[in-house]
mmJSON file of the N, C-alpha and C atoms, coordinates in Angstrom:
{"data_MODEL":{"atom_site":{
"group_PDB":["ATOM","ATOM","ATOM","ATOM","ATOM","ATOM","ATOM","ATOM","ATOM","ATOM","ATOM","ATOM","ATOM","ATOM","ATOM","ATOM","ATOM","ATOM","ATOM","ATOM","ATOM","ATOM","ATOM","ATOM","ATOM","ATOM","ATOM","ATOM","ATOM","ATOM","ATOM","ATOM","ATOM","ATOM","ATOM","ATOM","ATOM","ATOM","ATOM","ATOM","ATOM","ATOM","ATOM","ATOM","ATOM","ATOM","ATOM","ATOM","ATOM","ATOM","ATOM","ATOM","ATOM","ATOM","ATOM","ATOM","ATOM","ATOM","ATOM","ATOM","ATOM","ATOM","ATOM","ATOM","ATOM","ATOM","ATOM","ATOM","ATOM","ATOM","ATOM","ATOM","ATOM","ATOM","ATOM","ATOM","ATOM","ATOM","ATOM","ATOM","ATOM","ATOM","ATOM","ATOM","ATOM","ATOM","ATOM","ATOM","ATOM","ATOM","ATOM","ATOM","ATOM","ATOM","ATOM","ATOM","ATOM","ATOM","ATOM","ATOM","ATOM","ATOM","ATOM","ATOM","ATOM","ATOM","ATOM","ATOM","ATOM","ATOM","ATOM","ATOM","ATOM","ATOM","ATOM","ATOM","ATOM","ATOM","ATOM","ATOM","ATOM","ATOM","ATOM","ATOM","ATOM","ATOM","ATOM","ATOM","ATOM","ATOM","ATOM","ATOM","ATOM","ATOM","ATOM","ATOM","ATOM","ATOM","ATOM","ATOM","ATOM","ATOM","ATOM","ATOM","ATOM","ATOM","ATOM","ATOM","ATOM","ATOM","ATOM","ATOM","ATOM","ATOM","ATOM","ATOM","ATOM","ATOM","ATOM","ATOM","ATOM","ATOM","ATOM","ATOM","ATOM","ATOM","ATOM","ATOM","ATOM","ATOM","ATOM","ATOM","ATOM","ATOM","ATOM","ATOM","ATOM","ATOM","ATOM","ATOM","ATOM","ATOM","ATOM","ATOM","ATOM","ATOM","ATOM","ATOM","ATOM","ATOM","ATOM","ATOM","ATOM","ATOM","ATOM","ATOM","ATOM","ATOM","ATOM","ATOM","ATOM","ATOM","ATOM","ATOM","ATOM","ATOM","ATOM","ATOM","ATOM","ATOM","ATOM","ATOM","ATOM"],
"id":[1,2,3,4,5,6,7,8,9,10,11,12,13,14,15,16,17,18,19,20,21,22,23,24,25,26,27,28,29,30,31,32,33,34,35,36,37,38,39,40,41,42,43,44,45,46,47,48,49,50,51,52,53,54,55,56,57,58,59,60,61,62,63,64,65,66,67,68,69,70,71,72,73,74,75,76,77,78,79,80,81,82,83,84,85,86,87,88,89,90,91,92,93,94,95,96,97,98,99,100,101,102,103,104,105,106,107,108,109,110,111,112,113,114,115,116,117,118,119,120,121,122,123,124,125,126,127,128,129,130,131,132,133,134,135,136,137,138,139,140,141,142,143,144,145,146,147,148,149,150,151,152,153,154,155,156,157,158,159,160,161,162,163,164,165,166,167,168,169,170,171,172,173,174,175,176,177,178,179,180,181,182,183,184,185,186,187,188,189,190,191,192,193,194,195,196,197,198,199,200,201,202,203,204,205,206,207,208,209,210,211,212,213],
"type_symbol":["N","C","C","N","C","C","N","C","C","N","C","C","N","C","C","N","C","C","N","C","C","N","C","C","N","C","C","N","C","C","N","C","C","N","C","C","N","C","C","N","C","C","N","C","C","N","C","C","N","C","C","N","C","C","N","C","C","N","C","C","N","C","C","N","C","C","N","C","C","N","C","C","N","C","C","N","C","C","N","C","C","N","C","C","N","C","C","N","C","C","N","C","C","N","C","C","N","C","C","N","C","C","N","C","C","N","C","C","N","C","C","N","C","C","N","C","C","N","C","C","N","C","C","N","C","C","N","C","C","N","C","C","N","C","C","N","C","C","N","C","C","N","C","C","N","C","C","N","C","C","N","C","C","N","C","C","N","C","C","N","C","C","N","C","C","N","C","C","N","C","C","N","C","C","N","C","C","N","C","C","N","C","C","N","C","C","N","C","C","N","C","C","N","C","C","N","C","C","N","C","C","N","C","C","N","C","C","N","C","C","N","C","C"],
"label_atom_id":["N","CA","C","N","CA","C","N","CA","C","N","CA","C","N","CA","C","N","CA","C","N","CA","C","N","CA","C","N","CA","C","N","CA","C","N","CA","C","N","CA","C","N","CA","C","N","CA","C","N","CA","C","N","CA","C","N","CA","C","N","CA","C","N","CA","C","N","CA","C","N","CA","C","N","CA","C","N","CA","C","N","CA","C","N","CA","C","N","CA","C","N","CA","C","N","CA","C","N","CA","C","N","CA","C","N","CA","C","N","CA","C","N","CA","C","N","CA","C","N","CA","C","N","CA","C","N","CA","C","N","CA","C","N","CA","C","N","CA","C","N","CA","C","N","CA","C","N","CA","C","N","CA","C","N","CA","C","N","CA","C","N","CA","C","N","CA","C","N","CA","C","N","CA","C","N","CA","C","N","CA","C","N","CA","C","N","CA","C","N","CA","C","N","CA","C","N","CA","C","N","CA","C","N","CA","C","N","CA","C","N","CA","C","N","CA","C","N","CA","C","N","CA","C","N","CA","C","N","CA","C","N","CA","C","N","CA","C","N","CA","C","N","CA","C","N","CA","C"],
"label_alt_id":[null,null,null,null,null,null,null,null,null,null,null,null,null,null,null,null,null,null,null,null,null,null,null,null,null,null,null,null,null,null,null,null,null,null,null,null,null,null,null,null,null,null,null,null,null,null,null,null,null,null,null,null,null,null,null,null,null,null,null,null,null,null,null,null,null,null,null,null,null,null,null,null,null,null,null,null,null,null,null,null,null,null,null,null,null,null,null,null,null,null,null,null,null,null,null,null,null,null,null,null,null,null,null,null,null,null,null,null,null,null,null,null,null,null,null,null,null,null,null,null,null,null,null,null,null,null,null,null,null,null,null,null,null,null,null,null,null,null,null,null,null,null,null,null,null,null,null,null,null,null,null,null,null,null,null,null,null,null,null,null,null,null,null,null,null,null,null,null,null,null,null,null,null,null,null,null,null,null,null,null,null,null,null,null,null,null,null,null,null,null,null,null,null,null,null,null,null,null,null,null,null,null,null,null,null,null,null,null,null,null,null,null,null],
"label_comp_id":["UNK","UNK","UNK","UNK","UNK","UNK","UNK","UNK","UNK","UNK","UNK","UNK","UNK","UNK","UNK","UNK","UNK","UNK","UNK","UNK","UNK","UNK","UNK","UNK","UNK","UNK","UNK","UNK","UNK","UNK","UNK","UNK","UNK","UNK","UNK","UNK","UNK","UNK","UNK","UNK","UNK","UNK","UNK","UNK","UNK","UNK","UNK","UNK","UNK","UNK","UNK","UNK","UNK","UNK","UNK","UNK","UNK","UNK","UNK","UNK","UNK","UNK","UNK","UNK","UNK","UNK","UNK","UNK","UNK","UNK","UNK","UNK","UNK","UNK","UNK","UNK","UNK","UNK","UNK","UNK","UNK","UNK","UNK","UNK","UNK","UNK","UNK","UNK","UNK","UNK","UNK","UNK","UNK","UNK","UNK","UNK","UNK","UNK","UNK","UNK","UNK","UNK","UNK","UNK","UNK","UNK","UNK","UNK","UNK","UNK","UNK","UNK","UNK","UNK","UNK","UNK","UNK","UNK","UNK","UNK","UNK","UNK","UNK","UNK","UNK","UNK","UNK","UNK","UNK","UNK","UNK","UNK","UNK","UNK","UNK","UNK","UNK","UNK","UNK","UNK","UNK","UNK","UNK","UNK","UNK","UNK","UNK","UNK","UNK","UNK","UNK","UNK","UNK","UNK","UNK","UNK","UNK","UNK","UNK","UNK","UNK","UNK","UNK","UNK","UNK","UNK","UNK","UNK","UNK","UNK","UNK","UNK","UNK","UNK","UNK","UNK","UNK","UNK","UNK","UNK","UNK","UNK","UNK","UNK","UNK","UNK","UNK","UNK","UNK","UNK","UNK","UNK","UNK","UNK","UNK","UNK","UNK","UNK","UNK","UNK","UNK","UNK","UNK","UNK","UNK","UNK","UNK","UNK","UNK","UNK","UNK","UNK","UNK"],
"label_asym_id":["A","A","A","A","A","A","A","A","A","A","A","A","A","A","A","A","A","A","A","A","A","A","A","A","A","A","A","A","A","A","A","A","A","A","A","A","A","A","A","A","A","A","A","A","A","A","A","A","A","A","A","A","A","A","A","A","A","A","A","A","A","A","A","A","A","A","A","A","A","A","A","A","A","A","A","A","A","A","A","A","A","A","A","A","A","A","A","A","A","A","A","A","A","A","A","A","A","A","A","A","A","A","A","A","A","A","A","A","A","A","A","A","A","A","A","A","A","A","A","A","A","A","A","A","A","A","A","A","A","A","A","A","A","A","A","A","A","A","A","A","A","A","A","A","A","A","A","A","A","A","A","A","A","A","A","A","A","A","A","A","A","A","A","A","A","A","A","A","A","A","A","A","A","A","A","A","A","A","A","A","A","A","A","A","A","A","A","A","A","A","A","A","A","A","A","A","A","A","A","A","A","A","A","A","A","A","A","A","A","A","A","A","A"],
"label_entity_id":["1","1","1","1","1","1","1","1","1","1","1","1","1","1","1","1","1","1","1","1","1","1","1","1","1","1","1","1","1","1","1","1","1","1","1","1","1","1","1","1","1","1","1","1","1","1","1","1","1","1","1","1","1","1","1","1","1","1","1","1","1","1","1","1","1","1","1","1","1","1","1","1","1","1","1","1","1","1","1","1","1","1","1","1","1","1","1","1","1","1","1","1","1","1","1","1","1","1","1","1","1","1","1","1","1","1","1","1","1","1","1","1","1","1","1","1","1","1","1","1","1","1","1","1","1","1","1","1","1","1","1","1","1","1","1","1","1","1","1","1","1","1","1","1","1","1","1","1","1","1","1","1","1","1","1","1","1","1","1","1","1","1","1","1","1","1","1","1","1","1","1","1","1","1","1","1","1","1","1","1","1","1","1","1","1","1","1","1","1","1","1","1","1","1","1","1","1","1","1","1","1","1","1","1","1","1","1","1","1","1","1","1","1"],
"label_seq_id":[1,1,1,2,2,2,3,3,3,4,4,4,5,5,5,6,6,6,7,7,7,8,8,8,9,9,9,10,10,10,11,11,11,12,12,12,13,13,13,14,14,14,15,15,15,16,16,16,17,17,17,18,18,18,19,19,19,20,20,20,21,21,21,22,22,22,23,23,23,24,24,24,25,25,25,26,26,26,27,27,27,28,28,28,29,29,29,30,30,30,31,31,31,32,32,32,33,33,33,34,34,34,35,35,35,36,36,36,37,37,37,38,38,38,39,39,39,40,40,40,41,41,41,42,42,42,43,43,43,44,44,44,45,45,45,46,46,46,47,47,47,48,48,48,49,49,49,50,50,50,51,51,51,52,52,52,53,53,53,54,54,54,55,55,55,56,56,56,57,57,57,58,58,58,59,59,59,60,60,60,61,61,61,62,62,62,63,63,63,64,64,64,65,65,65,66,66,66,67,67,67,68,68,68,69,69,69,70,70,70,71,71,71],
"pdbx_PDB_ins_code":[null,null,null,null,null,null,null,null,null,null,null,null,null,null,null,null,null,null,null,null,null,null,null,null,null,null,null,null,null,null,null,null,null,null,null,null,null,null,null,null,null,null,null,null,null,null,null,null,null,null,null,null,null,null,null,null,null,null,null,null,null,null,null,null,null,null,null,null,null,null,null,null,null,null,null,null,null,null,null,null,null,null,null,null,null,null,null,null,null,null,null,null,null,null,null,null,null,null,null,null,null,null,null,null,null,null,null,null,null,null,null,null,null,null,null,null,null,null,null,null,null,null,null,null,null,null,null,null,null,null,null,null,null,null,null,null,null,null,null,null,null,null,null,null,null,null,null,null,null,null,null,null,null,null,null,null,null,null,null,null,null,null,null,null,null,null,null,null,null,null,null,null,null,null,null,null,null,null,null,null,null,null,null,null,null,null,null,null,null,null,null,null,null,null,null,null,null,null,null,null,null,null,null,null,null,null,null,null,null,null,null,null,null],
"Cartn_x":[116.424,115.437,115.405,115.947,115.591,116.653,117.414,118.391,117.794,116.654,115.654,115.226,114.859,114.064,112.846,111.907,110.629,110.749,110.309,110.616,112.04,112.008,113.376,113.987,115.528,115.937,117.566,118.866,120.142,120.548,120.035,120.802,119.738,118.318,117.95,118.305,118.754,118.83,120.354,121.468,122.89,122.596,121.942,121.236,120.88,120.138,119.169,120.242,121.349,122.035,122.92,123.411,124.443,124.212,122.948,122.014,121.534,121.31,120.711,122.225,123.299,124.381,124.056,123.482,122.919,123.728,124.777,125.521,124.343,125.547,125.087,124.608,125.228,125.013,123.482,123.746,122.333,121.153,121.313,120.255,119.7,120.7,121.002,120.034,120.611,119.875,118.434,118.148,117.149,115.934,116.633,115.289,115.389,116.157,116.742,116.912,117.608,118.634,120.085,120.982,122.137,123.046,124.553,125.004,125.546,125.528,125.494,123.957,122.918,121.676,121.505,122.017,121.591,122.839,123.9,125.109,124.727,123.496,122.911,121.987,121.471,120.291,120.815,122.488,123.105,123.332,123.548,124.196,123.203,123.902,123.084,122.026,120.705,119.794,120.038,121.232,120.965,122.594,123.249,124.057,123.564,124.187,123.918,123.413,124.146,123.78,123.081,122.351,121.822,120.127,120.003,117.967,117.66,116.354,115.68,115.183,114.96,114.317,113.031,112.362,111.344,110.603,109.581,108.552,108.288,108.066,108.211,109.521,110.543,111.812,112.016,111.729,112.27,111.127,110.151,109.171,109.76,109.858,110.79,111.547,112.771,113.636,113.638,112.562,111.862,111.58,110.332,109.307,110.524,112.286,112.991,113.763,114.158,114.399,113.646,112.39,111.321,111.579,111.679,111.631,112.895,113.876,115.183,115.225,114.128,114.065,113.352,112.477,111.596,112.296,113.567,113.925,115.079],
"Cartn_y":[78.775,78.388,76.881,75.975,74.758,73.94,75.261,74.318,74.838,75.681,75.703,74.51,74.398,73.622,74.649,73.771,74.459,74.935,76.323,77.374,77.462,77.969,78.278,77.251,76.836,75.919,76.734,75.853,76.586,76.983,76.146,76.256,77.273,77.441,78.4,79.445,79.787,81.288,81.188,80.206,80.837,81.335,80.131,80.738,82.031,82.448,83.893,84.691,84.595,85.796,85.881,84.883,84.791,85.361,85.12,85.466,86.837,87.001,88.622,89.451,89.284,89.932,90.683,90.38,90.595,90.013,91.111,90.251,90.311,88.659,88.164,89.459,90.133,92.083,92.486,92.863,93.443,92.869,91.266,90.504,90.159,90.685,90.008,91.342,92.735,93.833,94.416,93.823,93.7,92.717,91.844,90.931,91.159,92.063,92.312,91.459,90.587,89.407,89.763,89.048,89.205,88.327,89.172,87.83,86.639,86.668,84.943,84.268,84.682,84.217,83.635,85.013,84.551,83.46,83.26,82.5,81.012,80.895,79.815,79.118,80.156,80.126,79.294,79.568,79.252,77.694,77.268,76.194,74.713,73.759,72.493,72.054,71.593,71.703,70.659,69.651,68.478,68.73,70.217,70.67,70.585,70.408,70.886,72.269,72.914,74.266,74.91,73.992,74.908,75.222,76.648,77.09,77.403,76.964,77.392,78.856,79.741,80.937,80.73,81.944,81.115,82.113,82.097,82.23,83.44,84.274,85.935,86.392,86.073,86.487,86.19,84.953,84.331,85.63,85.785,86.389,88.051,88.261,89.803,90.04,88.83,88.669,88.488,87.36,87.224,88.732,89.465,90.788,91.891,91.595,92.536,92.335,91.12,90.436,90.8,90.698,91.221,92.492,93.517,94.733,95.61,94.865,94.748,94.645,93.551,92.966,93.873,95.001,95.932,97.133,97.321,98.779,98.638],
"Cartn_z":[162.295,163.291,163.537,162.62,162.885,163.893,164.695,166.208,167.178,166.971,167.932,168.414,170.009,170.482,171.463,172.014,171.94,173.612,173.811,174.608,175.374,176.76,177.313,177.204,176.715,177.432,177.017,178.013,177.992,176.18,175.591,173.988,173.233,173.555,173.215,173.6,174.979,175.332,174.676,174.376,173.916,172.781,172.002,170.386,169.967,171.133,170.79,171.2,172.252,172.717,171.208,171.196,169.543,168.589,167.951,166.419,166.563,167.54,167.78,168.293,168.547,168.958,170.368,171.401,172.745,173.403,174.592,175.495,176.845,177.433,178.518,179.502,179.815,180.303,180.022,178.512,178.303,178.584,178.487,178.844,180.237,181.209,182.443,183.074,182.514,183.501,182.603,181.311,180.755,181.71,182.38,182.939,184.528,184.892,186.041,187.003,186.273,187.258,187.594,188.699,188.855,187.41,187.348,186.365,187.251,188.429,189.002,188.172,188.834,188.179,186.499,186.037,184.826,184.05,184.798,183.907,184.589,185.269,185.885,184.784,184.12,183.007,182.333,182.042,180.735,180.885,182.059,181.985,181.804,181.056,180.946,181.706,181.167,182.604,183.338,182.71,183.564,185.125,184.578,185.739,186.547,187.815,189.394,189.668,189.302,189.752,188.586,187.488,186.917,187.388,186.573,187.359,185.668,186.101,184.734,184.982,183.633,183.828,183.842,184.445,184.469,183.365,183.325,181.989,181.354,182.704,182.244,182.486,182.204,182.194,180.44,180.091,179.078,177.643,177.951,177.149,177.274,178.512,178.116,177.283,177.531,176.776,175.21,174.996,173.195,172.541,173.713,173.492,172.766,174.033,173.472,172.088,171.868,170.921,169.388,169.634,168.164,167.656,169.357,169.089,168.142,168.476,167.905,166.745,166.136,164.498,164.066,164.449,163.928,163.578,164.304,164.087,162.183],
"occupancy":[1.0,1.0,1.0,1.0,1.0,1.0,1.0,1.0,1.0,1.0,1.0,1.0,1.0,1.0,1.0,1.0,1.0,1.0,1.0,1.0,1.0,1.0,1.0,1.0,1.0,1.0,1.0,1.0,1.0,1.0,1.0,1.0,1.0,1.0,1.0,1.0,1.0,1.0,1.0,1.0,1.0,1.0,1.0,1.0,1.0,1.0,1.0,1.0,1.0,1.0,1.0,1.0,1.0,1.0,1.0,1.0,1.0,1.0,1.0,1.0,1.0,1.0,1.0,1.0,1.0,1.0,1.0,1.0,1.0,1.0,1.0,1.0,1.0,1.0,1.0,1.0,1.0,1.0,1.0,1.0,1.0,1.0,1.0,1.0,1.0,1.0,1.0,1.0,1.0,1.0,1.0,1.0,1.0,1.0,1.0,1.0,1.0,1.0,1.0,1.0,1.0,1.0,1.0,1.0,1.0,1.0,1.0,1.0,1.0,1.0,1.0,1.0,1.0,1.0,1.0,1.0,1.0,1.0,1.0,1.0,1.0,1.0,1.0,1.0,1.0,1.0,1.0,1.0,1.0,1.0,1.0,1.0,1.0,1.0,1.0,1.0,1.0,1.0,1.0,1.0,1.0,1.0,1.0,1.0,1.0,1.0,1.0,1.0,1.0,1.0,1.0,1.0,1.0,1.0,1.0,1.0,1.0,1.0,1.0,1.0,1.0,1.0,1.0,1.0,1.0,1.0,1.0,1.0,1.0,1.0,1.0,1.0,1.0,1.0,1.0,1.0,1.0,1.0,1.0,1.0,1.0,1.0,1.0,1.0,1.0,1.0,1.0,1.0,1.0,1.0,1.0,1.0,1.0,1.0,1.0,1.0,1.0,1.0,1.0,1.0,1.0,1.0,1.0,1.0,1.0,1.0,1.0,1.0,1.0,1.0,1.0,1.0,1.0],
"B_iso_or_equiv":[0.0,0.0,0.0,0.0,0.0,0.0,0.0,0.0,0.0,0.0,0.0,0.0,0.0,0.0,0.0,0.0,0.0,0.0,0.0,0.0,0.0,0.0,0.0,0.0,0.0,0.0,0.0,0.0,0.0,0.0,0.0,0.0,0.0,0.0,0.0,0.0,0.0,0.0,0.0,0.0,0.0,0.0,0.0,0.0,0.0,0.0,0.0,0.0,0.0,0.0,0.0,0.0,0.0,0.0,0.0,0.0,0.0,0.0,0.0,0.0,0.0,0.0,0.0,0.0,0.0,0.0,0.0,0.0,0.0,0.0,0.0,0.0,0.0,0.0,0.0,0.0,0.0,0.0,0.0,0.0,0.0,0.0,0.0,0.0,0.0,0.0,0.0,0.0,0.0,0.0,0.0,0.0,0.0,0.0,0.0,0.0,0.0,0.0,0.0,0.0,0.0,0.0,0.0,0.0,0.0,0.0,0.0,0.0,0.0,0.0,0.0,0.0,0.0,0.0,0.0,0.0,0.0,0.0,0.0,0.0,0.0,0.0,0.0,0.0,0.0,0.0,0.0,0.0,0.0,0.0,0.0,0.0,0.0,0.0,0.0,0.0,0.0,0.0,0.0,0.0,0.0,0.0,0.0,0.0,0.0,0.0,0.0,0.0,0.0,0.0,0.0,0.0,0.0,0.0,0.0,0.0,0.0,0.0,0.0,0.0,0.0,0.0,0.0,0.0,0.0,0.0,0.0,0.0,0.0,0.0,0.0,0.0,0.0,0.0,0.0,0.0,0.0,0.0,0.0,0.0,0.0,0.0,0.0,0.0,0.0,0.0,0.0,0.0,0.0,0.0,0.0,0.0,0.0,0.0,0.0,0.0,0.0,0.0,0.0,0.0,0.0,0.0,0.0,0.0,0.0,0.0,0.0,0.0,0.0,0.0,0.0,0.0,0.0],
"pdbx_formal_charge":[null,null,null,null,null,null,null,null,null,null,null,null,null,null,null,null,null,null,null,null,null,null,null,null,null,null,null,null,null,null,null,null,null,null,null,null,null,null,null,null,null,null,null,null,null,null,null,null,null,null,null,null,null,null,null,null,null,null,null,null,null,null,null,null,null,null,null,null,null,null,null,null,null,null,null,null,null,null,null,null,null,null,null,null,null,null,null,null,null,null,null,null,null,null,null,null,null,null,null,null,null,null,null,null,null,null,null,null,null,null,null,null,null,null,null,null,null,null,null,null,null,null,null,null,null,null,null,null,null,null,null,null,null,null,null,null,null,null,null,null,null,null,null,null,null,null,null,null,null,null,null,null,null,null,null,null,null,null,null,null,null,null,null,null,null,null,null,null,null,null,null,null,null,null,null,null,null,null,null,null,null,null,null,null,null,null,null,null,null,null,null,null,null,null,null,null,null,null,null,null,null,null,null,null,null,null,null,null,null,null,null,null,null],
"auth_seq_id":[1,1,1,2,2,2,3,3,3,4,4,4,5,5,5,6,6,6,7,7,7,8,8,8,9,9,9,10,10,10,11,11,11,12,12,12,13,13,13,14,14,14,15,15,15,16,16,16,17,17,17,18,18,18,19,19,19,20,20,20,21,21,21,22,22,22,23,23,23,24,24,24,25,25,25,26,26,26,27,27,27,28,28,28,29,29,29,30,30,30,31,31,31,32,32,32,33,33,33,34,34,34,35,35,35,36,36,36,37,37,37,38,38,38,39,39,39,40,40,40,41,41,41,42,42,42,43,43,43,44,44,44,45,45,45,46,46,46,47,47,47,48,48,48,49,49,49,50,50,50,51,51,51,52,52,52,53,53,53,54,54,54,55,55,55,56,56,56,57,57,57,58,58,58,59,59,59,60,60,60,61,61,61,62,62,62,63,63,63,64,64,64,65,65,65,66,66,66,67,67,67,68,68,68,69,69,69,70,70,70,71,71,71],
"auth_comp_id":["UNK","UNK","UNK","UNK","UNK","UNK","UNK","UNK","UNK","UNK","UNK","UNK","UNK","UNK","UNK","UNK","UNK","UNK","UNK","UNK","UNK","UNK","UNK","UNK","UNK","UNK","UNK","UNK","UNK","UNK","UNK","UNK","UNK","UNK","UNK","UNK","UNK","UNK","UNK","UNK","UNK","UNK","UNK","UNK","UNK","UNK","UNK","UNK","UNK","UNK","UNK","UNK","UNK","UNK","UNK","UNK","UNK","UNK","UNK","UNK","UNK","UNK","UNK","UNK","UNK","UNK","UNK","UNK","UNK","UNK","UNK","UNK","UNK","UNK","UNK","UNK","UNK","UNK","UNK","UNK","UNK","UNK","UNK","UNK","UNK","UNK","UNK","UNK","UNK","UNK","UNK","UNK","UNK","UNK","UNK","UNK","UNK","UNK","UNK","UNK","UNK","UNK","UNK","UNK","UNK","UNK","UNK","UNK","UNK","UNK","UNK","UNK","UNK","UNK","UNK","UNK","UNK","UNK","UNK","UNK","UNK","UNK","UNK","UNK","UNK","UNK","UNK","UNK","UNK","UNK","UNK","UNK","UNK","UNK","UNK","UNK","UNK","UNK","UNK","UNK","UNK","UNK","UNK","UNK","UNK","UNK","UNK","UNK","UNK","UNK","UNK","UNK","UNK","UNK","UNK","UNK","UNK","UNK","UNK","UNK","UNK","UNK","UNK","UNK","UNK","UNK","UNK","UNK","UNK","UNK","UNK","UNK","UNK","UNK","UNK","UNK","UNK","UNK","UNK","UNK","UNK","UNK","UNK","UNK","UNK","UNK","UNK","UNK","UNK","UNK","UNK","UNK","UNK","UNK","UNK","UNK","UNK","UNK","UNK","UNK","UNK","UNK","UNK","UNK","UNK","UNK","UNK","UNK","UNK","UNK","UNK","UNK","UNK"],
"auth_asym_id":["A","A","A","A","A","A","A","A","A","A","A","A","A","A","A","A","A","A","A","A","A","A","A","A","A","A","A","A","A","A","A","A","A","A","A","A","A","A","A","A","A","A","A","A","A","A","A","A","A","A","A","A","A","A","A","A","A","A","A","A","A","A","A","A","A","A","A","A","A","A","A","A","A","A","A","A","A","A","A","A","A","A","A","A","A","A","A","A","A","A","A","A","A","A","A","A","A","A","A","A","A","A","A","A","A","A","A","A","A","A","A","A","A","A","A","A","A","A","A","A","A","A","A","A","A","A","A","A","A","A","A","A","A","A","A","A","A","A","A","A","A","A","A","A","A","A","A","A","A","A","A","A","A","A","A","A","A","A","A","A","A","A","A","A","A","A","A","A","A","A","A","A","A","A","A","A","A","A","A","A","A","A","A","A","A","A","A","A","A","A","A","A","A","A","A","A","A","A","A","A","A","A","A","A","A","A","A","A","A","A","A","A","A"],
"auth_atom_id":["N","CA","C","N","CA","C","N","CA","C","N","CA","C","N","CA","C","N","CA","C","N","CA","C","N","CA","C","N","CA","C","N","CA","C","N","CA","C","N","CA","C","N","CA","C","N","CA","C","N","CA","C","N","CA","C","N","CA","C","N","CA","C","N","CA","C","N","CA","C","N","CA","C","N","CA","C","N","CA","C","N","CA","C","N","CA","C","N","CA","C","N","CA","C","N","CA","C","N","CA","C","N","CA","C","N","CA","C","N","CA","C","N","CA","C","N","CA","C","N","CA","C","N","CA","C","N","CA","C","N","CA","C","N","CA","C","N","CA","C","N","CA","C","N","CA","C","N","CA","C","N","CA","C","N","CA","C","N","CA","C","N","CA","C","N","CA","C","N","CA","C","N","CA","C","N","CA","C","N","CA","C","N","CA","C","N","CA","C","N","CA","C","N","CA","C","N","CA","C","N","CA","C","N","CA","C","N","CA","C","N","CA","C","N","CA","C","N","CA","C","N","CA","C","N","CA","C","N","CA","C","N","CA","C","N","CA","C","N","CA","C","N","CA","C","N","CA","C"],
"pdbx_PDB_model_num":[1,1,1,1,1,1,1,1,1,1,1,1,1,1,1,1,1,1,1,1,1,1,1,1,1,1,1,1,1,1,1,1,1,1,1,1,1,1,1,1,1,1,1,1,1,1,1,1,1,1,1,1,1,1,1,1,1,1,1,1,1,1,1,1,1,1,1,1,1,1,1,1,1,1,1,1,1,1,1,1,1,1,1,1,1,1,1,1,1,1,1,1,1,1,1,1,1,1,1,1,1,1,1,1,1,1,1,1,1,1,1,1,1,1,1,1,1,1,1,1,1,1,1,1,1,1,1,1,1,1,1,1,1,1,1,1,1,1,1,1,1,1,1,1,1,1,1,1,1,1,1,1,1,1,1,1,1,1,1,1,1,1,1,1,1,1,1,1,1,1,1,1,1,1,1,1,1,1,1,1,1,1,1,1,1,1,1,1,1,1,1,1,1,1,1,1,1,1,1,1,1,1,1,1,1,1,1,1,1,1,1,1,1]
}}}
């Protein structure tokens, strides 16, 4: 936990897809974005073309994440 930084940002969402073994896929039609969209998520925020997710995308994504650690 400690290359966490604090909520969405590109190195958190690679982090969480990595550590949890969640491809870009599952995550992409989990928040029901396109994968243009979401490989936008991924990229540096200080890219051109990058978009931030926005807030209830990123919390779906966590909500599914926990649910994962429970089973």
């Amino acid at each position: 936990m400690k290359d966490y930084e604090l909520g969405y940002t590109p190195k958190n969402l690679r982090l969480i897809l990595s550590e949890n073994g969640l491809a870009q896929k599952e995550a992409y039609e989990l928040i029901g974005k396109s994968r243009g969209v979401f490989s936008k998520y991924l990229l540096p925020a200080d890219e051109k073309n990058h978009v931030s997710m926005n807030h209830r995308d990123w919390l779906i994504l966590i909500n599914h994440i926990c649910q994962l650690e429970k089973e």
